[in-house]
ZADODO-524788 format. One record per residue: residue in three letters; residue number from 1; y, x, z of N, C-alpha, C in turn. Coordinates in pm, whole numbers, plus 50000, padded with zeros to 5 digits. Each point is the difference from the previous one (the first is absolute). Example, Ala and Ser with C-alpha at 12.3 -4.5 7.8 and 13.67 -1.06 7.14 Angstrom:
BEGIN
   aa    i    nc2    nc1    nc3   cac2   cac1   cac3    cc2    cc1    cc3
  ALA    1  49431  51319  50780  50119  49911  50000  50120  50090  50000
  SER    2  50105  49965  49928  50119  50082  50006  50109  49923  50073
end
This chain:
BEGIN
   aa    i    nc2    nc1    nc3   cac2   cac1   cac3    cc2    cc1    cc3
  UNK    1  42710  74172  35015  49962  49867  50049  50099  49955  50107
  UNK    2  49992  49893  50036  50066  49965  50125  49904  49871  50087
  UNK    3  50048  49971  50103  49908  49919  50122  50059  49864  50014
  UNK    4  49923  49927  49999  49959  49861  50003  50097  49921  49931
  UNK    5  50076  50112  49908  50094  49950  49888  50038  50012  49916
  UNK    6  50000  49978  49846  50027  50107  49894  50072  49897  49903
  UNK    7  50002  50050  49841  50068  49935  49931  49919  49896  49933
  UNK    8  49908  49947  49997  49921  49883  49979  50022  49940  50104
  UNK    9  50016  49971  50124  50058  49859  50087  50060  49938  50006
  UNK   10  49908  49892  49958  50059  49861  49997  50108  49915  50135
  UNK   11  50071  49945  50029  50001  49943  50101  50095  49905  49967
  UNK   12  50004  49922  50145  50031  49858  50025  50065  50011  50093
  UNK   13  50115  49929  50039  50072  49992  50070  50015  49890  50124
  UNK   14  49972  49986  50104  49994  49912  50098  50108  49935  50044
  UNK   15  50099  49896  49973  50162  50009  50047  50083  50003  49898
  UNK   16  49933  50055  49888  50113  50080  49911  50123  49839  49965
  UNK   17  49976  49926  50053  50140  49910  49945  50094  49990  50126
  UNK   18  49944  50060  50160  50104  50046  50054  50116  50075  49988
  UNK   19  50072  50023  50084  50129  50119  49990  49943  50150  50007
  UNK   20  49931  50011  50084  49930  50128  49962  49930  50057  49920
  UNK   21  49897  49907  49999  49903  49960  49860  50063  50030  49895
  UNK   22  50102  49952  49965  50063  49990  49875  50052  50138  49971
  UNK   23  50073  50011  50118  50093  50209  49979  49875  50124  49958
  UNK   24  49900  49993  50079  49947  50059  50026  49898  49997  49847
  UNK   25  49993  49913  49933  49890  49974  49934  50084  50063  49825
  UNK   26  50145  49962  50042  50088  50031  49899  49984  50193  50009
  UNK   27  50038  50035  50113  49962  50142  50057  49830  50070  49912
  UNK   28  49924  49930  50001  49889  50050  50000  49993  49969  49822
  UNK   29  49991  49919  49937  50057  49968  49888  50083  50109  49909
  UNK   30  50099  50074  50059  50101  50095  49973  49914  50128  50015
  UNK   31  49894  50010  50095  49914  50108  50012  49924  50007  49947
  UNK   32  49955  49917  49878  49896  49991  49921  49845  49921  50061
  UNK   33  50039  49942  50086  49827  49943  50123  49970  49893  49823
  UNK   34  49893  49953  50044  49960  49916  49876  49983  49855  50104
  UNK   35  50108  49988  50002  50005  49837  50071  49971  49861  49902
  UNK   36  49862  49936  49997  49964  49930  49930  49994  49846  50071
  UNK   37  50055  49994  50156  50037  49816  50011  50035  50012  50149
  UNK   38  50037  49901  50040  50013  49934  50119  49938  49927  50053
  UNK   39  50027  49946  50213  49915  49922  50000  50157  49944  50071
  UNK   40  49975  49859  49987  50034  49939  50100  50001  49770  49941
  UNK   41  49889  49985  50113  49933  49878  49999  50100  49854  49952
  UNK   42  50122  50066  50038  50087  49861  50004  50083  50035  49835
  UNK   43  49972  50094  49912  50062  50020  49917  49932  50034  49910
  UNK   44  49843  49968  50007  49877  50055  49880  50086  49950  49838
  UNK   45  49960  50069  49918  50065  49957  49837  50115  50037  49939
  UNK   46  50101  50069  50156  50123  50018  49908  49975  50132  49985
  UNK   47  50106  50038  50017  50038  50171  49986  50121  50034  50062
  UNK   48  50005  50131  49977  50080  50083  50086  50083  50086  49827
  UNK   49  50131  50020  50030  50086  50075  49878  50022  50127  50081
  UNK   50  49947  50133  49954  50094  50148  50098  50057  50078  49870
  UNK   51  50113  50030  50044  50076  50100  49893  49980  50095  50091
  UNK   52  49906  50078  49902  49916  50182  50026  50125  50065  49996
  UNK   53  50000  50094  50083  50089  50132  49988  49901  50133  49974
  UNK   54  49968  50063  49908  49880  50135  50024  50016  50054  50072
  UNK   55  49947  50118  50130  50066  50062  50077  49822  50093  50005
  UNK   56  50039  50106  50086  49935  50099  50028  49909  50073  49878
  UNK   57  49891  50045  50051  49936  50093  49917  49941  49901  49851
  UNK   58  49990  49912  49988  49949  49901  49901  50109  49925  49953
  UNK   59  50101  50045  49997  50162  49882  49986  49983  50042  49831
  UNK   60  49971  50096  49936  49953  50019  49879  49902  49902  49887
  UNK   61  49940  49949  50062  49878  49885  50010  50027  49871  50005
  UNK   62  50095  49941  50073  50020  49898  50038  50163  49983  49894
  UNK   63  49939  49853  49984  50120  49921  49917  50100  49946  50025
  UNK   64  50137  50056  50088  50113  49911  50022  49997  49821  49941
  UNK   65  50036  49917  50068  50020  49862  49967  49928  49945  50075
  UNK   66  49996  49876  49975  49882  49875  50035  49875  49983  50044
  UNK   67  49949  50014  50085  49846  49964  50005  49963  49866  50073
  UNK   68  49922  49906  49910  49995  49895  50105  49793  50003  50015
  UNK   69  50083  49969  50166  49825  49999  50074  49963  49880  50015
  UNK   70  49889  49953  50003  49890  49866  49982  50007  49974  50180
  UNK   71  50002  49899  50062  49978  49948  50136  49921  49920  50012
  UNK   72  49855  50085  50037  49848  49906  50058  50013  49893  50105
  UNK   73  49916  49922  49972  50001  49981  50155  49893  50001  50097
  UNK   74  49955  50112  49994  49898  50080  50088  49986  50144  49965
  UNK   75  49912  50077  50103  49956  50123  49928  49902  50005  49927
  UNK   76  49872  49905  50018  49939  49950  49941  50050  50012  49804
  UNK   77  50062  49881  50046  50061  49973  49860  50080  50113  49902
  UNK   78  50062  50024  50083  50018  50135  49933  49915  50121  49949
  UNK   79  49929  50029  50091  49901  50091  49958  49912  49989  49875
  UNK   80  49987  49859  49991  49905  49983  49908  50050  49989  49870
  UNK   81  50146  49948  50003  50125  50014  49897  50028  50145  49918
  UNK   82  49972  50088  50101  50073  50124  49973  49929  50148  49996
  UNK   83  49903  49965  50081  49899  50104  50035  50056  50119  50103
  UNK   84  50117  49953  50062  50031  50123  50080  49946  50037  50121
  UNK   85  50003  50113  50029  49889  50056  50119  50058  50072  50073
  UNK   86  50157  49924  50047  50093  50064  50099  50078  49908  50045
  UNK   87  50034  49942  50118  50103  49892  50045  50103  50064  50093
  UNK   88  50084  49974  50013  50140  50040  50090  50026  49891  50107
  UNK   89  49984  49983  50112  50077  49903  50137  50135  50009  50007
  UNK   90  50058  49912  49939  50198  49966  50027  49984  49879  50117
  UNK   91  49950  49967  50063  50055  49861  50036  49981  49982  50118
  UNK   92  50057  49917  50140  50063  49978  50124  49866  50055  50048
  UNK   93  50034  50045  50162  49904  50042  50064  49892  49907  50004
  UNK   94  50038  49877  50036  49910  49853  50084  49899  49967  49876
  UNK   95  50054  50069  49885  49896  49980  49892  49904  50069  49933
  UNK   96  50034  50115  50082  49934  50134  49907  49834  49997  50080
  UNK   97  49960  50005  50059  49881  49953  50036  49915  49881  49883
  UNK   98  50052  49921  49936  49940  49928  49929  49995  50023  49896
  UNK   99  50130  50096  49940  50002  50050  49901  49944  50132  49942
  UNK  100  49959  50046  50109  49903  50170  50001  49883  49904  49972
  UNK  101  49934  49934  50049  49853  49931  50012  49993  49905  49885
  UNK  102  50106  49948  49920  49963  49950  49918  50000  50117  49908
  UNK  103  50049  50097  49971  49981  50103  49899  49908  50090  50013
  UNK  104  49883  50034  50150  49877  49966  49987  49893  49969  49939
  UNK  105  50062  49878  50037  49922  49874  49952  49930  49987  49813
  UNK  106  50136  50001  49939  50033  50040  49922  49918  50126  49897
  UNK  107  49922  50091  50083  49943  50115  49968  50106  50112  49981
  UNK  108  50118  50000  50070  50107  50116  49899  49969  50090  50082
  UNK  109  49965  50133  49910  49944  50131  50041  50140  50073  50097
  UNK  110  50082  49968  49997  50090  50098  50073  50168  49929  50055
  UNK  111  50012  49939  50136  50130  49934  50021  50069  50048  50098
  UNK  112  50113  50053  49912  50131  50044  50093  50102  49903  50043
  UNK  113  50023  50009  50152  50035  49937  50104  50150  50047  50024
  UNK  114  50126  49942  49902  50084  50045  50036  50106  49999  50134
  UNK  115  49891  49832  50065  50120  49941  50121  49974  50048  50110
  UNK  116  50142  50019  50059  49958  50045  50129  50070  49876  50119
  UNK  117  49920  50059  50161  49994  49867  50096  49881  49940  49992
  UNK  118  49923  50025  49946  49853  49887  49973  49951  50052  50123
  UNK  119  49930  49866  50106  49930  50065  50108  49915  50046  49977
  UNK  120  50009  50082  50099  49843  50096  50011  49879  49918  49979
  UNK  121  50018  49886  50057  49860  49911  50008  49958  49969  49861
  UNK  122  50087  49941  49953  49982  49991  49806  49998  50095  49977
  UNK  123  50032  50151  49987  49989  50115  49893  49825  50036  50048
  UNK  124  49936  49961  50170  49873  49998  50020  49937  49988  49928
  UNK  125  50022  49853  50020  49885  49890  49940  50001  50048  49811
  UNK  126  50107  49981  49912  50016  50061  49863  49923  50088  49996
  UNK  127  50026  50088  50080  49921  50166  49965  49861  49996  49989
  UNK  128  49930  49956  50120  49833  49967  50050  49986  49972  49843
  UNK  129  50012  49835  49960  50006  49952  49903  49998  50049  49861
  UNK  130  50091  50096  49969  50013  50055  49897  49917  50115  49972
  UNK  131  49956  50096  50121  49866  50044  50037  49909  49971  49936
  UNK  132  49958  49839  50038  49878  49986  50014  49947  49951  49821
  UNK  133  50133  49980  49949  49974  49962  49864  50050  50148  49900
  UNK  134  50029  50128  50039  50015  50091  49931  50164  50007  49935
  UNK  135  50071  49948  50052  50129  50022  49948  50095  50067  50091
  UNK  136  50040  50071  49924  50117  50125  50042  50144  49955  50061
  UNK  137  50014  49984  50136  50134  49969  50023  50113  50112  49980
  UNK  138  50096  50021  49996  50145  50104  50056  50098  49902  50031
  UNK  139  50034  50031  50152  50111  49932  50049  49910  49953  50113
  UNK  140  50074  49884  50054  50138  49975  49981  50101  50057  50057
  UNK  141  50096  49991  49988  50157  50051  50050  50035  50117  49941
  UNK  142  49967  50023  49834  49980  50132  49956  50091  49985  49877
  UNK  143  50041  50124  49920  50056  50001  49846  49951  49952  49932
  UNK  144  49788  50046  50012  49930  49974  49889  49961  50134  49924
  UNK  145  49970  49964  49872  49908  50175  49955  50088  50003  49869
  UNK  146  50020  50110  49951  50088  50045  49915  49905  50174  49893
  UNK  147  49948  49959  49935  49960  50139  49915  50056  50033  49867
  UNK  148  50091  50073  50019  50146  50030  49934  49965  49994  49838
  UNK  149  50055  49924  49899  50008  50024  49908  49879  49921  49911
  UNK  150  49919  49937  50135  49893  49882  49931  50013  49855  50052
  UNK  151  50046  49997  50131  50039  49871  50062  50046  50022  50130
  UNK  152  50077  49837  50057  50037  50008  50143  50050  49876  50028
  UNK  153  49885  50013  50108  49996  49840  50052  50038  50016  50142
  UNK  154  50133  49845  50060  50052  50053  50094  50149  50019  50000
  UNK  155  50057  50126  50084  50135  49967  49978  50060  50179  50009
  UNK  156  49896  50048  49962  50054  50148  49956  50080  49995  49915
  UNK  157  50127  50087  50025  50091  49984  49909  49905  50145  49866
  UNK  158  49995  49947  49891  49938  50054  49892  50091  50131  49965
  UNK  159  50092  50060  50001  50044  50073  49958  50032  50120  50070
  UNK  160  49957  50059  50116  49981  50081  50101  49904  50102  49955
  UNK  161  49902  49978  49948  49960  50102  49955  49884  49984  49871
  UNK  162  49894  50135  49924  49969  49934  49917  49842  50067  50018
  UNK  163  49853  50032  49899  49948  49991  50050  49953  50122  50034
  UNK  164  49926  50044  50022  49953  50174  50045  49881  49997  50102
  UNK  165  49970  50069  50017  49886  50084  50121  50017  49945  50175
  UNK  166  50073  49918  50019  49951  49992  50150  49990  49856  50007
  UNK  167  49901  49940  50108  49950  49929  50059  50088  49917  50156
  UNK  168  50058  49913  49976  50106  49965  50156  49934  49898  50082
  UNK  169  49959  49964  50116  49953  49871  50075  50147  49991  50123
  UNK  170  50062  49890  50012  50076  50050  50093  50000  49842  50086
  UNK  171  49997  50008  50196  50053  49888  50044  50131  49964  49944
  UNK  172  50075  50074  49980  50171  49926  50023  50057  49987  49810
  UNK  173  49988  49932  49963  50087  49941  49894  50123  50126  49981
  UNK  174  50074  50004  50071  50135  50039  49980  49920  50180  49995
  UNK  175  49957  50017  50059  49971  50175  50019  49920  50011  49857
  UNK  176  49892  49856  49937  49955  50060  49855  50102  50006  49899
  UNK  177  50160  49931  50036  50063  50007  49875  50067  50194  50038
  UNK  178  50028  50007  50118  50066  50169  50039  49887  50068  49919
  UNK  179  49896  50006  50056  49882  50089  49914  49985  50035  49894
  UNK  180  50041  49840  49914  49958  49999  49840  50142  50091  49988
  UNK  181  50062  49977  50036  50153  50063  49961  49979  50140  50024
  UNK  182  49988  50059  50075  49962  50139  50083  49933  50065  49904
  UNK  183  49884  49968  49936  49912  50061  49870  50016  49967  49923
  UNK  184  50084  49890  49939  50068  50015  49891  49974  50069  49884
  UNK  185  50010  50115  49993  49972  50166  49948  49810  49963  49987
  UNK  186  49950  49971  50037  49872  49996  50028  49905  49880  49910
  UNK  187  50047  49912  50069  49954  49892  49976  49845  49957  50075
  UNK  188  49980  49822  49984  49893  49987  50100  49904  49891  49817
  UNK  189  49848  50039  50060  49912  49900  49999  50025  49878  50019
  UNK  190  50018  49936  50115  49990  49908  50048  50060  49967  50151
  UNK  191  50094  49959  50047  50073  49972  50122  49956  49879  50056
  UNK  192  49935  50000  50088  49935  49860  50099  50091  50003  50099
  UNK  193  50094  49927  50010  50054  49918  50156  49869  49862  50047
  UNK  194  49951  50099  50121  49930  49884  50066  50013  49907  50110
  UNK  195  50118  50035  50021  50091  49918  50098  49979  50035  50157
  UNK  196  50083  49949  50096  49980  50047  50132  49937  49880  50117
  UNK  197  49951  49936  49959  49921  49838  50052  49944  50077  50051
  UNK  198  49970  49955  50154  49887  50016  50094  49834  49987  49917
  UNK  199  50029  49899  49895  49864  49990  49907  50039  49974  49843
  UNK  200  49974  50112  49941  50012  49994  49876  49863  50036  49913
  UNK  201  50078  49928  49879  49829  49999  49885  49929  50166  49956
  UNK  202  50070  50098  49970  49987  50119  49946  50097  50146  50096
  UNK  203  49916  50038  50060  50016  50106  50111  50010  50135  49918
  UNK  204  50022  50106  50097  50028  50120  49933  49879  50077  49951
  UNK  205  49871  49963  50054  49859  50040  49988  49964  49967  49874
  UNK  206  50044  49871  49988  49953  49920  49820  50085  50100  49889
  UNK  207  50079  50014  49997  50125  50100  49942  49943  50144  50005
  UNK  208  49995  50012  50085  49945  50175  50004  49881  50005  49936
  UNK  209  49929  49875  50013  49825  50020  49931  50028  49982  49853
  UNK  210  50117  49921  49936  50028  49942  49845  50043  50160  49987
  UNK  211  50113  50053  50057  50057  50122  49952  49946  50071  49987
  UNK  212  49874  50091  50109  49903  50062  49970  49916  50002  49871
  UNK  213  49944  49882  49962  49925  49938  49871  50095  50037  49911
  UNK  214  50091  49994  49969  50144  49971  49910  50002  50145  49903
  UNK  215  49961  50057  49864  49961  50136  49987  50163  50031  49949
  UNK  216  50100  49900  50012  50151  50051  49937  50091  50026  50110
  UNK  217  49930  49962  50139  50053  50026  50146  49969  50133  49992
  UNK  218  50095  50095  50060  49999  50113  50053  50003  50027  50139
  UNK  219  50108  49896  50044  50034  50049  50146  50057  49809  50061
  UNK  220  49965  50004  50144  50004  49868  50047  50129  50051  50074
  UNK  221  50123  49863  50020  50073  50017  50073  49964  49885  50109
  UNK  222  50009  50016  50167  49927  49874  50062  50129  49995  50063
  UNK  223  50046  49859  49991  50135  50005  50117  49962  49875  50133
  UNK  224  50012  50022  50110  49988  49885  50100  50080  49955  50099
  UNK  225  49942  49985  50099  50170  49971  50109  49935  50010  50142
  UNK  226  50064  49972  50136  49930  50009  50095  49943  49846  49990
  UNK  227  49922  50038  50133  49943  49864  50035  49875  50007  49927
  UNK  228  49889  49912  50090  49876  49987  49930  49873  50132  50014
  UNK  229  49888  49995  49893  49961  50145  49993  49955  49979  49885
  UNK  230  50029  49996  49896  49999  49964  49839  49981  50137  49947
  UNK  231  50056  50093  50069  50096  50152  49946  49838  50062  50082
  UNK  232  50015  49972  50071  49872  50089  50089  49883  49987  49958
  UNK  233  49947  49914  49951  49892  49923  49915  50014  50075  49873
  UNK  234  50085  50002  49917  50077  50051  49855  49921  50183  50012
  UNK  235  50037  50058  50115  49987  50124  50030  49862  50003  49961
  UNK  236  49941  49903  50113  49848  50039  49995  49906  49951  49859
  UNK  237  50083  49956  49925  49900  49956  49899  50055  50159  49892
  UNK  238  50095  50015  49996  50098  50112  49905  49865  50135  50076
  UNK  239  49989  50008  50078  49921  50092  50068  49873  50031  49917
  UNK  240  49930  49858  50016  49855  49982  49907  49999  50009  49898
  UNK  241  50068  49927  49921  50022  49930  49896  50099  50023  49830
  UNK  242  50114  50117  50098  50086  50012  49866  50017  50161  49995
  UNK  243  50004  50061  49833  50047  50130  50017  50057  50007  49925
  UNK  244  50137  49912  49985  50111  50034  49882  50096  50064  50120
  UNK  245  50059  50022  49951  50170  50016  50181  50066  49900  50025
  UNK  246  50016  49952  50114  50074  49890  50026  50110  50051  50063
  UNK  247  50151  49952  49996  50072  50027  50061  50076  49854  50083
  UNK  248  50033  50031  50157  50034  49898  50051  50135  49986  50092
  UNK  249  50044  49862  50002  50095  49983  50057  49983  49891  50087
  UNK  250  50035  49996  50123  50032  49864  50096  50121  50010  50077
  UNK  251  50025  49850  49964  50118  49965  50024  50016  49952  50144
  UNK  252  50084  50074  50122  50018  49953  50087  49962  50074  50145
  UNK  253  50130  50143  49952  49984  50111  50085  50034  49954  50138
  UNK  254  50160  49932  49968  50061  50011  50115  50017  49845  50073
  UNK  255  49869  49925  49923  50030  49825  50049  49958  50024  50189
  UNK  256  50098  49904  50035  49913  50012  50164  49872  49924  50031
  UNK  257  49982  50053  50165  49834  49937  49991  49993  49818  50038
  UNK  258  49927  49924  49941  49940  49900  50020  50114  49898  49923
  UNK  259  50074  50048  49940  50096  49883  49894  49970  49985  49893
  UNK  260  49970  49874  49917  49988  49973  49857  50101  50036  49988
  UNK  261  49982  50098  49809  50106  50037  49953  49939  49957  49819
  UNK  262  50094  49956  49990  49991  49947  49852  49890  49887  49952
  UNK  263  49902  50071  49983  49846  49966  49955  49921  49913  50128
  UNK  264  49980  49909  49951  49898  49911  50148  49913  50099  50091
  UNK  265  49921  50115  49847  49882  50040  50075  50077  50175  50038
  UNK  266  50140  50002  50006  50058  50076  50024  50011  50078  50140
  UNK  267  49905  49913  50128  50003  50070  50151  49964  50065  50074
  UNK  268  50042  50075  50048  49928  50142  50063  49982  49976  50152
  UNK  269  49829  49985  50043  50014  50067  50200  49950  50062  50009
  UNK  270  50116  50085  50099  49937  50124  50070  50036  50067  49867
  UNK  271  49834  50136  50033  49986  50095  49874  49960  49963  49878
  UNK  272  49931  49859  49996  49932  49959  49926  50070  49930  49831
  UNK  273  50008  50052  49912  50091  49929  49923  50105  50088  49955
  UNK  274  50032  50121  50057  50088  50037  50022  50003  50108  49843
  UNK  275  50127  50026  49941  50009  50062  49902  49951  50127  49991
  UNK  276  50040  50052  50139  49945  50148  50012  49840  50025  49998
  UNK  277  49930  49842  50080  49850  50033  49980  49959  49995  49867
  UNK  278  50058  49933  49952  49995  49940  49825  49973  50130  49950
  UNK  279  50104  50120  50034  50000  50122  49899  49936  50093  50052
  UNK  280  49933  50023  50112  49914  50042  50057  49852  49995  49944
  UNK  281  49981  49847  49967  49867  49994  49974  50018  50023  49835
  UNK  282  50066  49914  49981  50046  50081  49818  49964  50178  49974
  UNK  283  50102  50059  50076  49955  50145  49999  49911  50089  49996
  UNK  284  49940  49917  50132  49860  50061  50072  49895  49974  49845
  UNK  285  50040  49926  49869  49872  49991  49917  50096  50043  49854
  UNK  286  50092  50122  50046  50068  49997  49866  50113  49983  49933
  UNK  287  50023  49902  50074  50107  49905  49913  50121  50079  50018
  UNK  288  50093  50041  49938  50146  50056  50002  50100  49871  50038
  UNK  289  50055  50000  50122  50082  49882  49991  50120  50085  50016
  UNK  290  50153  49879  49956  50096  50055  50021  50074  49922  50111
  UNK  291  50085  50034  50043  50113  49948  50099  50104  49895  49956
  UNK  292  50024  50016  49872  50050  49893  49962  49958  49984  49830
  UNK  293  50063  49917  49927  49896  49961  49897  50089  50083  49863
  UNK  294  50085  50065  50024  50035  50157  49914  49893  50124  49975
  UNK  295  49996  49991  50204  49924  50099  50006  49812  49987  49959
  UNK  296  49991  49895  49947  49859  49953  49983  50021  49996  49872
  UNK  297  50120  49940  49933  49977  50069  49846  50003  50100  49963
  UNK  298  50066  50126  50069  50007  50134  49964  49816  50063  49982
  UNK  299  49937  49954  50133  49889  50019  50040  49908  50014  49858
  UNK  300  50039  49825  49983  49891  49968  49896  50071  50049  49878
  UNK  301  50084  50042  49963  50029  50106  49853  49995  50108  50039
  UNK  302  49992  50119  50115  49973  50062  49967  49792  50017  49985
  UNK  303  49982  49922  50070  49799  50017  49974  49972  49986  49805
  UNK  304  50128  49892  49951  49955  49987  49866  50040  50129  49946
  UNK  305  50105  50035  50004  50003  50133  49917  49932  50108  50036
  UNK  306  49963  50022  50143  49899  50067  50027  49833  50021  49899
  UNK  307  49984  49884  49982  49902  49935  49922  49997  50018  49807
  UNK  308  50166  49993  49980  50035  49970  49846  49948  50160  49952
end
């Protein structure tokens, strides 16, 4: 199996007649995603032309040439066009607030938030919202979810790895593409980048509880960063809650104290936040972390062959 994404998802694209929109959708297209329309209001009726390239574990599957996509003009409209039950966020910060809530709105069971910069105050207000009507955010400021060899929505590059036995949730984008690469040899379930926003839709708790449930998960990889207590929280639910092995990494041994580094919700005071407490409390319930994210893949292959 895989988590909150498989090879029946449908989706829609938010933007997709942007510049990003467009690469990215061509990208996902080449990965086999089942991209069935677009939205964008000022261009409902036409379409979009992408020349597919196949690539990664499904490049077998997928048809080199032409694909042309349908452009709604709503999510609404789309949805009801297409039946898909997955949307993607391409489009400017100042808009993505209206555009998470109209896909909501909309009823779409699951929307990944690819933009990043969206204030905190909008990724708030979205979230509450999306809450309160049962829909699944990831993001924003994230890759997106990728479950190798059935779909990938987002901007994982598809061909990094393919599918197998482990489970990935990671803050940092760039550390889930090292990872996927790192196990390689292995392969994952399902890779969640949930981005590093002071407030994001899908946390490492939601992930660890899907992976747990997940009976083709073997082993969770959790990656995080300083700053915050996301990781400390993570511990204490992994404590109660999970008995597969998790293995962990956080990013941000040697950042100094009280500077944003990278990630908004990236800041550390004092002790608080701090990478070392991160792996402390990780430890104290289990968790094998490594020092750097080699040494966290070694970790987590050797527990699998331990296991095989």
């Amino acid at each position: 199996m895989s988590v909150f994404l498989d090879d029946k998802s449908t989706v829609i694209v938010q933007g997709m007649t942007g510049s990003e929109g467009q690469k990215h959708t061509r990208r996902m297209l080449g990965a086999g995603t089942r991209i069935v329309g677009g939205v964008n209001p000022r261009k409902a009726g036409t379409s979009v032309t992408f020349e597919v390239e196949p690539a990664g574990p499904m490049a077998d599957q997928v048809e080199a040439g032409e694909v042309e996509i349908p452009v709604y003009g709503s999510v609404a409209e789309a949805k009801e066009a297409t039946g898909a039950n997955v949307s993607v966020v391409f489009v400017p910060p100042a808009f993505t607030k209206a555009a998470v809530i109209e896909a909501v709105d909309a009823g779409m069971p699951l929307v990944v938030i690819i933009t990043e910069g969206v204030p905190v105050a909008d990724t708030s207000e979205f979230f509450s919202y999306a809450q309160s009507k049962g829909v699944r955010l990831i993001g924003p400021n994230c890759p997106g979810i990728i479950s190798p060899g059935k779909s990938n929505v987002g901007i994982t590059p598809p061909d990094i790895t393919g599918p197998g036995k482990i489970g990935l949730v990671s803050k940092s984008g760039t550390l889930t593409y090292q990872m996927m690469y790192e196990l390689r040899d292995q392969g994952f379930t399902t890779c969640i980048g949930i981005g590093g926003d002071p407030v994001i839709g899908t946390i490492h708790i939601d992930a660890l509880k899907a992976f747990q449930e997940d009976p083709d998960t073997e082993l969770i990889v959790m990656i995080g960063e300083i700053g915050g207590d996301a990781e400390e929280r993570a511990a204490a639910y992994i404590k109660d809650n999970v008995t597969k092995p998790v293995v962990g990494y956080v990013a941000g041994f040697t950042a100094p104290e009280g500077k944003t580094m990278g990630h908004a919700g990236a800041i550390v005071s004092g002790s608080s936040g701090t990478a070392q407490a991160k792996k402390e409390a990780l430890e104290a319930v289990g968790v094998k972390v490594g020092k750097t994210p080699t040494e966290t893949a070694n970790l987590a292959r050797e527990i699998l062959q331990s296991r095989s």
